[in-house]
C-alpha positions as a Python dict, from the first residue, in 0.01 Angstrom:
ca = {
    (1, 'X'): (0, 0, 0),
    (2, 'X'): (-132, -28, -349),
    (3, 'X'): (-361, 329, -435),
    (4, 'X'): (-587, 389, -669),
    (5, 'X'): (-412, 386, -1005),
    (6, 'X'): (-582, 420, -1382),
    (7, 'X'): (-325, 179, -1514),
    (8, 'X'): (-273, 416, -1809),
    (9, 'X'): (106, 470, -1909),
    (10, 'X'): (237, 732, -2147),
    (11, 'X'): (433, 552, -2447),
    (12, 'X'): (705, 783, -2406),
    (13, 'X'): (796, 701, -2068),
    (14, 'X'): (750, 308, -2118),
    (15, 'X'): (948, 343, -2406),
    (16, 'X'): (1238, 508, -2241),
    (17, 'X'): (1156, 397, -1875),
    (18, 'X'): (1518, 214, -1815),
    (19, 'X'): (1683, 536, -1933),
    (20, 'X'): (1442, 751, -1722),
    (21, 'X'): (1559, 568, -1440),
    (22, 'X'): (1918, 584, -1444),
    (23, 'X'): (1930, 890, -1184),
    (24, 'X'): (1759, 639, -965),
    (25, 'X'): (1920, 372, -973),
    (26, 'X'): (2254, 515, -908),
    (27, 'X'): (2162, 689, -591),
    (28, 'X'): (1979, 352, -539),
    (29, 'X'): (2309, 209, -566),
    (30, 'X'): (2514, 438, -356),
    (31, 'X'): (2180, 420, -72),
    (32, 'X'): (2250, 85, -80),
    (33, 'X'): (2621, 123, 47),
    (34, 'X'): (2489, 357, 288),
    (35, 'X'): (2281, 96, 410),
    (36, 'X'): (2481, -199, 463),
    (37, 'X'): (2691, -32, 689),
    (38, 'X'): (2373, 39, 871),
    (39, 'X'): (2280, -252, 903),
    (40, 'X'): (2633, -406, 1052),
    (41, 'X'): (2556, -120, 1310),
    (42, 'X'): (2190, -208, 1355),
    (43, 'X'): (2313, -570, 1381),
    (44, 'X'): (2553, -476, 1679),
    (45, 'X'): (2324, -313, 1900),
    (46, 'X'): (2018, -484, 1857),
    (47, 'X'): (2263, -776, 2024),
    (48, 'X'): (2323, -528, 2314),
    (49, 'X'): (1984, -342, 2304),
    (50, 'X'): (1748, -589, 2178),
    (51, 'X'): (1602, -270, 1985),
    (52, 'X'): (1686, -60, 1712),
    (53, 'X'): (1743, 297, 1763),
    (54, 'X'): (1455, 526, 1537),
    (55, 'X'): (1702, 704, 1368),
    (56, 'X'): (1880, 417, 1223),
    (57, 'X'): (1592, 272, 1185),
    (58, 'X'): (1379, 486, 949),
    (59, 'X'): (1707, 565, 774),
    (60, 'X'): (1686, 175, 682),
    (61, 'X'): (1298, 190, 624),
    (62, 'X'): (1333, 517, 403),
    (63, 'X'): (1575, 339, 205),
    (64, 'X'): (1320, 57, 123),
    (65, 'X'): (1053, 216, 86),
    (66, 'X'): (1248, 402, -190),
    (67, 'X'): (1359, 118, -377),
    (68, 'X'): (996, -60, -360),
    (69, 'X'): (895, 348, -601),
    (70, 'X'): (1193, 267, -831),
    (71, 'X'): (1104, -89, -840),
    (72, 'X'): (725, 14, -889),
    (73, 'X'): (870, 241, -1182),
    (74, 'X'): (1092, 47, -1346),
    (75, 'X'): (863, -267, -1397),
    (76, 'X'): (593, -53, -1511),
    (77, 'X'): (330, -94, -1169),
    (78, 'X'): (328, 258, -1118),
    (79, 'X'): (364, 597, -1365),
    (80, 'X'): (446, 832, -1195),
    (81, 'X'): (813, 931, -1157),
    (82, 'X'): (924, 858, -779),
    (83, 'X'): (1053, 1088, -511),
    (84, 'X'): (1442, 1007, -397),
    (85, 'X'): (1462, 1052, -22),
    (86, 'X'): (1200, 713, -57),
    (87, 'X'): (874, 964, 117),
    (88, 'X'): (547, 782, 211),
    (89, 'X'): (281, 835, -64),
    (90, 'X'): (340, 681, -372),
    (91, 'X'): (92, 482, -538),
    (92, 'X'): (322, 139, -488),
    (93, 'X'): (411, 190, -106),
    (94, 'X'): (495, 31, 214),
    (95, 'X'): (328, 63, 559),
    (96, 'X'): (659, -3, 781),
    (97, 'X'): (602, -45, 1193),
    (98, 'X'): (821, 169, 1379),
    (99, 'X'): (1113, -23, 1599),
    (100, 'X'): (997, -270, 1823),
    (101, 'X'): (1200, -538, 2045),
    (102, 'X'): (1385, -834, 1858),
    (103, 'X'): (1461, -1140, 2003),
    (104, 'X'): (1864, -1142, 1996),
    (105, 'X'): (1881, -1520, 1837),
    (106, 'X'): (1691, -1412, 1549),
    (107, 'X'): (1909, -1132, 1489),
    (108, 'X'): (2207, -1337, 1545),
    (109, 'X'): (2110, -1592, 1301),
    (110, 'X'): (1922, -1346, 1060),
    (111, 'X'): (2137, -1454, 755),
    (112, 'X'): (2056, -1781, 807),
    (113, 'X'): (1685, -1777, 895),
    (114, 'X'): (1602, -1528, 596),
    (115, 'X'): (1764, -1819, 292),
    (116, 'X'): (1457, -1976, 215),
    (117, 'X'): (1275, -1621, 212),
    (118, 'X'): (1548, -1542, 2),
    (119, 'X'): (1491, -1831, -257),
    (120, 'X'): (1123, -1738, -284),
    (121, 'X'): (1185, -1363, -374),
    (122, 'X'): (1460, -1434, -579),
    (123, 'X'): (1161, -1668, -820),
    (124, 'X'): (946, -1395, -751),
    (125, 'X'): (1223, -1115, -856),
    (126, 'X'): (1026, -808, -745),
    (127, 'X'): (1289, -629, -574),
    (128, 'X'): (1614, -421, -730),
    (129, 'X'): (1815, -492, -411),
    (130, 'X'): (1770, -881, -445),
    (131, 'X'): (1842, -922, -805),
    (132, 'X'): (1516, -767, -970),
    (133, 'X'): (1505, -782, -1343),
    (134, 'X'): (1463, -1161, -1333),
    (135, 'X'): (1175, -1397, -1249),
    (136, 'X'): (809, -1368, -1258),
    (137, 'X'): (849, -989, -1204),
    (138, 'X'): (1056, -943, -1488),
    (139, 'X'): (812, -1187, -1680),
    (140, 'X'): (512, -1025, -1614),
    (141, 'X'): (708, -654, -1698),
    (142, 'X'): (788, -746, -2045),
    (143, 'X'): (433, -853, -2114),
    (144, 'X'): (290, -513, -1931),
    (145, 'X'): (542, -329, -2175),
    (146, 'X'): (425, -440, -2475),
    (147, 'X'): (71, -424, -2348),
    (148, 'X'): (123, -92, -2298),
    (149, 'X'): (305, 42, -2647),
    (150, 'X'): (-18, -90, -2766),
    (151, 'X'): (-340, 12, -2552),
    (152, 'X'): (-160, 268, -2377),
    (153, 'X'): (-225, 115, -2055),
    (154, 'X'): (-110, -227, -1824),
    (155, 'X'): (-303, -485, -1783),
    (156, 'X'): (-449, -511, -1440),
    (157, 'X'): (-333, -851, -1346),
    (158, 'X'): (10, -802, -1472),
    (159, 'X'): (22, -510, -1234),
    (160, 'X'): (-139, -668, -945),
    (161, 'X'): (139, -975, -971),
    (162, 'X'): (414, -748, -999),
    (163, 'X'): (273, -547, -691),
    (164, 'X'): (272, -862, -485),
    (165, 'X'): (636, -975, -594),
    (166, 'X'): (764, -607, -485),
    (167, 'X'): (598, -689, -184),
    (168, 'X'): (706, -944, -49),
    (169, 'X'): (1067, -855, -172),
    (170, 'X'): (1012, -555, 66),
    (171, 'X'): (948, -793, 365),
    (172, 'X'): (1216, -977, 282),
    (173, 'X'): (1463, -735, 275),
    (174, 'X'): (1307, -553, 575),
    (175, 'X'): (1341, -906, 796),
    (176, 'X'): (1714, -906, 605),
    (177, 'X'): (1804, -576, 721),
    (178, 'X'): (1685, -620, 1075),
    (179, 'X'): (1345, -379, 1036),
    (180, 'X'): (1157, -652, 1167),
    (181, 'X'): (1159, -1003, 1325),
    (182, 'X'): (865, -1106, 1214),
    (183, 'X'): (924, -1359, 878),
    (184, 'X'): (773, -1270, 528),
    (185, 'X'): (463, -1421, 460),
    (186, 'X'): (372, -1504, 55),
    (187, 'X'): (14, -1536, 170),
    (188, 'X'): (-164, -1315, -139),
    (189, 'X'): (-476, -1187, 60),
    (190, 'X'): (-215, -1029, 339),
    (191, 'X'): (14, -877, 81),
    (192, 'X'): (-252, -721, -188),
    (193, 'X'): (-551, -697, 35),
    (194, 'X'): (-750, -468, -214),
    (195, 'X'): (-704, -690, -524),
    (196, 'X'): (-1016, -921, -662),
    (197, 'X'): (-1003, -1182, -939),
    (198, 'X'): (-1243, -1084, -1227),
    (199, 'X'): (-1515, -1336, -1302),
    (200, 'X'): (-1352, -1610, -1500),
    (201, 'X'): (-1479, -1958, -1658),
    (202, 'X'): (-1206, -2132, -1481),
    (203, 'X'): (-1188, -2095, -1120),
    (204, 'X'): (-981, -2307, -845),
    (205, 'X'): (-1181, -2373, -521),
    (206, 'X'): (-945, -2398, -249),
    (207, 'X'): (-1102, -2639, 100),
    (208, 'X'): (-791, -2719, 233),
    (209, 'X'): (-684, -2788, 608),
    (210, 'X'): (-311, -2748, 575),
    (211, 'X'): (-225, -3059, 787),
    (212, 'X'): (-15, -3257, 670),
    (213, 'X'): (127, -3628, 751),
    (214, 'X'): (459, -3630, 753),
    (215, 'X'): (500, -3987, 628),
    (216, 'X'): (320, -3897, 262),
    (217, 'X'): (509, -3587, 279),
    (218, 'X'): (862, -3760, 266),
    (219, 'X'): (766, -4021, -1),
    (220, 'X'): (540, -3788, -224),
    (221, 'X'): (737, -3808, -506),
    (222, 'X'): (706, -4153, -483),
    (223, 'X'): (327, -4184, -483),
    (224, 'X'): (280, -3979, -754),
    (225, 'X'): (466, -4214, -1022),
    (226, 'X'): (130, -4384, -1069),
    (227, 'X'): (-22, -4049, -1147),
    (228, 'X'): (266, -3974, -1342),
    (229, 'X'): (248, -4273, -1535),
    (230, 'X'): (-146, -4253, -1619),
    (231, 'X'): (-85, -3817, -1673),
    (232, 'X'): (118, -3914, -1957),
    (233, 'X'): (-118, -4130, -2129),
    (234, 'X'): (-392, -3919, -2036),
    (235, 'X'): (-248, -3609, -2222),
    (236, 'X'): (-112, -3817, -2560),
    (237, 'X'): (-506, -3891, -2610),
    (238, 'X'): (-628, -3507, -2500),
    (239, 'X'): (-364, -3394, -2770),
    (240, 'X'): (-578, -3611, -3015),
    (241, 'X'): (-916, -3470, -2876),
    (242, 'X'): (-850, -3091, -2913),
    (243, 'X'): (-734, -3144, -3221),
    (244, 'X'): (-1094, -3296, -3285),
    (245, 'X'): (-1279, -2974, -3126),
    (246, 'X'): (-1003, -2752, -3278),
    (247, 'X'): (-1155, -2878, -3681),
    (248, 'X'): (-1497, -2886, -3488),
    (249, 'X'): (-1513, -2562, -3332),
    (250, 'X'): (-1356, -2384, -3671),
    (251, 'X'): (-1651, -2566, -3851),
    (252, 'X'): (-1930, -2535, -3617),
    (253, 'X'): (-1815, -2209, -3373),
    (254, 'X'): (-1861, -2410, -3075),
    (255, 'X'): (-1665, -2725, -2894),
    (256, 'X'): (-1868, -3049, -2894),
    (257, 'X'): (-1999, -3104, -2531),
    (258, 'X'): (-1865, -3460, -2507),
    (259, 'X'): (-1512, -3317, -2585),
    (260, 'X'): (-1526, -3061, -2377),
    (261, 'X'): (-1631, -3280, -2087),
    (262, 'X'): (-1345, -3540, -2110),
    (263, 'X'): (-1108, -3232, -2174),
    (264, 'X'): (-1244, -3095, -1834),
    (265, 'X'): (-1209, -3371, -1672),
    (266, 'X'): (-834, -3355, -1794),
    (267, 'X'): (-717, -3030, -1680),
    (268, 'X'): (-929, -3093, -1328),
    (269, 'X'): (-699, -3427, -1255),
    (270, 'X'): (-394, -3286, -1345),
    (271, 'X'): (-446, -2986, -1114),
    (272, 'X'): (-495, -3238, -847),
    (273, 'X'): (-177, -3414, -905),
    (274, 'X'): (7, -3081, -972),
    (275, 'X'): (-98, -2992, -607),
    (276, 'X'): (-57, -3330, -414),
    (277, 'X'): (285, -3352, -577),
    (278, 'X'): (355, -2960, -490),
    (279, 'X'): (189, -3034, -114),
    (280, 'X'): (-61, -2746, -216),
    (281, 'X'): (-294, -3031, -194),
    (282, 'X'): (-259, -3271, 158),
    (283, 'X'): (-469, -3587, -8),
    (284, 'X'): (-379, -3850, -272),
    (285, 'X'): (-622, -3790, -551),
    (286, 'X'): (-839, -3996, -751),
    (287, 'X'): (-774, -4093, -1134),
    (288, 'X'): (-1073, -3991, -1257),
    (289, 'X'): (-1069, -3579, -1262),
    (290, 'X'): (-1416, -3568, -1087),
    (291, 'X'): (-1506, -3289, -970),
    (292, 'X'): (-1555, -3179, -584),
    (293, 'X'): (-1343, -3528, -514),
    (294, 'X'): (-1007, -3276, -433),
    (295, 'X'): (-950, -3006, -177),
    (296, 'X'): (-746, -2806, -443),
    (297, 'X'): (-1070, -2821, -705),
    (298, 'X'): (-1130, -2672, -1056),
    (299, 'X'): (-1461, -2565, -1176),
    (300, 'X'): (-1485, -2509, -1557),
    (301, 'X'): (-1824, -2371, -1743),
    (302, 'X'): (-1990, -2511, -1964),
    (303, 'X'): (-1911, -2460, -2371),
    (304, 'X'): (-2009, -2130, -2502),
    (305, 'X'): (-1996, -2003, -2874),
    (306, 'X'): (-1622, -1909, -2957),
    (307, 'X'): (-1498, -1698, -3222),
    (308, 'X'): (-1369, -1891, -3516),
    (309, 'X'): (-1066, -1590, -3563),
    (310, 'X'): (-941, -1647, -3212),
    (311, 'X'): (-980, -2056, -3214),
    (312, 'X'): (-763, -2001, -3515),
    (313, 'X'): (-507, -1802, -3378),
    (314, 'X'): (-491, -1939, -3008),
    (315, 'X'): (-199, -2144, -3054),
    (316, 'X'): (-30, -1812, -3066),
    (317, 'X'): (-227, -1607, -2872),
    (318, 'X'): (-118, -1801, -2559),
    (319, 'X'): (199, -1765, -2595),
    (320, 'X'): (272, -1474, -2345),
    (321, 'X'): (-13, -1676, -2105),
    (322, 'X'): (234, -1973, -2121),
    (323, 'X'): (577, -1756, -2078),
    (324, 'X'): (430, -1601, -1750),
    (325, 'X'): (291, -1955, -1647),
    (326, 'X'): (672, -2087, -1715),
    (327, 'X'): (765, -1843, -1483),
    (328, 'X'): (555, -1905, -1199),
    (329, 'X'): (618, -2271, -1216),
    (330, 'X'): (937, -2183, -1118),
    (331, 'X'): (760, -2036, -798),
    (332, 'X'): (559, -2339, -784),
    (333, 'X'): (867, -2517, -781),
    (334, 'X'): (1039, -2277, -473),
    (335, 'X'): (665, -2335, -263),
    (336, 'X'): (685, -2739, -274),
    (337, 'X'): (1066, -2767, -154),
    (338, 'X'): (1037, -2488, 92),
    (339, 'X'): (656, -2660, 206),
    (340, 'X'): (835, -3016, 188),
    (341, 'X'): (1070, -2887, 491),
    (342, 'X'): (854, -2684, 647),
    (343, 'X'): (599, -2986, 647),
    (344, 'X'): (833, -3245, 786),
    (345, 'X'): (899, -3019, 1100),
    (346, 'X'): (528, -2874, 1175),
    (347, 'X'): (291, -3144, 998),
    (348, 'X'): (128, -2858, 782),
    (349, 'X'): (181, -2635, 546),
    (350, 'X'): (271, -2244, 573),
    (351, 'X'): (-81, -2101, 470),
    (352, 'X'): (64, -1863, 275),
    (353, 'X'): (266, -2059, 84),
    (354, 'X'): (-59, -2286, 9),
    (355, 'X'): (-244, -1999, -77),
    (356, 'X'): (44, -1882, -324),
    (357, 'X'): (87, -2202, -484),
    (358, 'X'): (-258, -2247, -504),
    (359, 'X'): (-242, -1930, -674),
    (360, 'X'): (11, -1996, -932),
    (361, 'X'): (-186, -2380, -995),
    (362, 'X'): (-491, -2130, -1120),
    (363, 'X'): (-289, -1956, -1373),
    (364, 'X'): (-178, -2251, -1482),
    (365, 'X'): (-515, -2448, -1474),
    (366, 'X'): (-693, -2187, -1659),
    (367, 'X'): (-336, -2134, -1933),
    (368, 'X'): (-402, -2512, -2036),
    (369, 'X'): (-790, -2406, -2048),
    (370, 'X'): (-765, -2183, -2298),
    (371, 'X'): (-484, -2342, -2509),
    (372, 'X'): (-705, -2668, -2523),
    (373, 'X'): (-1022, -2466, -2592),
    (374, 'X'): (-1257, -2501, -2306),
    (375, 'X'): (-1222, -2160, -2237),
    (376, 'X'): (-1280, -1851, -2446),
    (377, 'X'): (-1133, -1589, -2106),
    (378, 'X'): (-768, -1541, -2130),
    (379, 'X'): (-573, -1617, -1840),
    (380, 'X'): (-569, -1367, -1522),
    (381, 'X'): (-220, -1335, -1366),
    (382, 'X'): (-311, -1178, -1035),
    (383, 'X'): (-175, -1380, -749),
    (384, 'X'): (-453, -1374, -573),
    (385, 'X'): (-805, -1670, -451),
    (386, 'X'): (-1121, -1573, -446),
    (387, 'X'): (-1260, -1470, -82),
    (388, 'X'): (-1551, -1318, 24),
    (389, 'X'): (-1469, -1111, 288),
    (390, 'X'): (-1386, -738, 221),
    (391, 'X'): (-1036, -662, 340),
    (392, 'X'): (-935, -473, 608),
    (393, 'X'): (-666, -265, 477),
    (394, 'X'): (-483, -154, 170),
    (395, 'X'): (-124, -164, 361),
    (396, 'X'): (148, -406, 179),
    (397, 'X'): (278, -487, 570),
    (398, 'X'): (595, -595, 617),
    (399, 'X'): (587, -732, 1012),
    (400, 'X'): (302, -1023, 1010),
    (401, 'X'): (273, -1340, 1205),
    (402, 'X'): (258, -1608, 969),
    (403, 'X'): (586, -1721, 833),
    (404, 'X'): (621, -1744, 476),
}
């Protein structure tokens, strides 16, 4: 559950918030040995039982929910300084079901069946218990602290993206330690229901069906070489053509409409071959970049006046957009081998890993908008697509349906 936060942060305590959280992190530590031998006994008699018993249970849930606050604190999504018996009410929380009946071959294979869950949080890195300090997370932190010794205050994005990757660490490590049997789901719009993307000049438009034929899927890498092949040449003349608008728009405060048309039509096409090669995307696309011709589609405005100071300076001013889009190519990366499998099996994708790599393919899209000029809006990191239906709850849920 993600509540109603100001986003402002004290310098102090973002300047000293690893120190401030050494108390926490110890008894984290020592919770955590608690825990495992929980677990082992959870393990045992959900085998016997088929059900956990409460006590055990919320022991397991408490401890969780208390390393999602330290992990909230730490990587600067939250301010305030958390509880330590891990209470219900902090403004980064979790909505955990009480025990329910588990099917005895998922717990008996739990290890197994939570790896490529696993994998995914571990890009992510939004939990302490898996690893946290690395990843997106960890990306995404550094920026927010930075952002904050300046303004005083994170950046909303950065805070929504490091909400979702605590959250879905939390499912993970709730389906690890036997909370649940329902699998994690990555799917944005379940796991930060409340969060909206801004308006933006660059927006992805997402029409896709999720099936998937499982012949293109196993020789996708293949099909792409000629899109590969024609990417490359593509970008060595775009390189020469935003130089052009760069003189031009220093010169003239604006990019020349021609330029900024072919250099739309760039950044459209190679989101469409970034998501058939990633299976965000189920179709082979066209050469061309045109737009509406994709199901994972990019939508650019038209040139506006820039300011000649930041046209100047935006070879540097993206430089934290493209460390954080580094990062979630990594993700990107984790979403087309675990949708490549997943794919071959069922003939479709997991919607939530769609929706998340369709996520990350946005901050990337509009990253490579601004660095090449046709966009004057900085990149916004929340992992999130633009809907139109209000959401139904604010809850960060760890049992759902849809697996990954």
């Amino acid at each position: 559950m993600l509540r109603e936060d100001d986003l402002r942060r004290r310098r102090w305590t973002v300047l000293g918030r690893l120190l401030l959280a050494i108390p926490h992190l110890v008894w984290l530590a020592a919770w955590g040995l608690a825990v495992s031998v929980a677990a082992v006994a959870l393990w045992l008699v959900l085998l016997v039982e088929g059900r956990a018993p409460a006590i055990l249970h919320e022991f397991v849930a408490a401890y969780l929910r208390y390393s999602t606050h330290v992990g909230a604190y730490v990587l600067l999504a939250a301010e305030r300084y958390p509880g330590f018996r891990g209470a219900p009410g902090y403004v980064v929380d979790l909505e955990i079901d009480p025990p329910r009946r588990q099917r005895r071959w998922s717990v008996l294979a739990r290890l197994v069946l939570a790896l490529p869950a696993l994998a995914l949080s571990s890009a992510l890195g939004g939990g302490l218990t898996l690893g946290g300090g690395r990843g997106v997370a960890a990306v995404a932190a550094f920026l927010a602290f930075f952002a904050a010794l300046v303004l005083g205050r994170v950046p909303r994005d950065l805070r929504d993206l490091i909400a979702y990757a605590l959250g879905y660490a939390a499912q993970t490590i709730g389906y690890l330690l036997l909370l649940t049997d329902r699998y994690p789901s990555s799917d944005p719009a379940l796991l930060l229901p409340t969060a909206e993307l801004p308006t933006h000049p660059v927006r992805v438009v997402v029409t896709d069906e999720l099936e998937r034929s499982r012949l293109t899927v196993f020789f996708r890498i293949l099909l792409a070489i000629p899109h590969a092949v024609w990417l490359a040449l593509w970008t060595t003349v775009v390189l020469v053509s935003t130089a052009a608008a760069w003189v031009t728009a220093l010169a003239a405060g604006r990019v020349p409409s021609l330029l900024h048309r072919f250099g739309v039509a760039y950044v459209r096409y190679s989101t469409h071959v970034s998501a058939f090669v990633t299976l965000v995307g189920r179709r082979f696309p066209g050469f061309v970049g045109r737009a509406g011709s994709y199901e994972i589609d990019v939508t650019i405005d038209p040139p506006t006046r820039v300011r000649r100071l930041g046209i100047l300076a935006r070879p540097l001013l993206a430089l934290p957009a493209l460390l954080l889009a580094g990062a979630l190519s990594g993700v990107l990366l984790v979403v087309a081998l675990l949708g490549w499998w997943y794919a071959l099996v069922a003939g479709r994708e997991p919607k939530g890993l769609r929706n998340l790599g369709a996520a990350c393919l946005r901050y990337g899209t509009q990253t490579s908008a601004y660095l090449l000029l046709l966009a004057d809006r900085y990149p916004d990191a929340a992992p999130v697509l633009p809907r139109t239906n209000a959401p139904e709850s604010q809850a960060l849920p760890l049992p759902r349906r849809d697996a990954f």
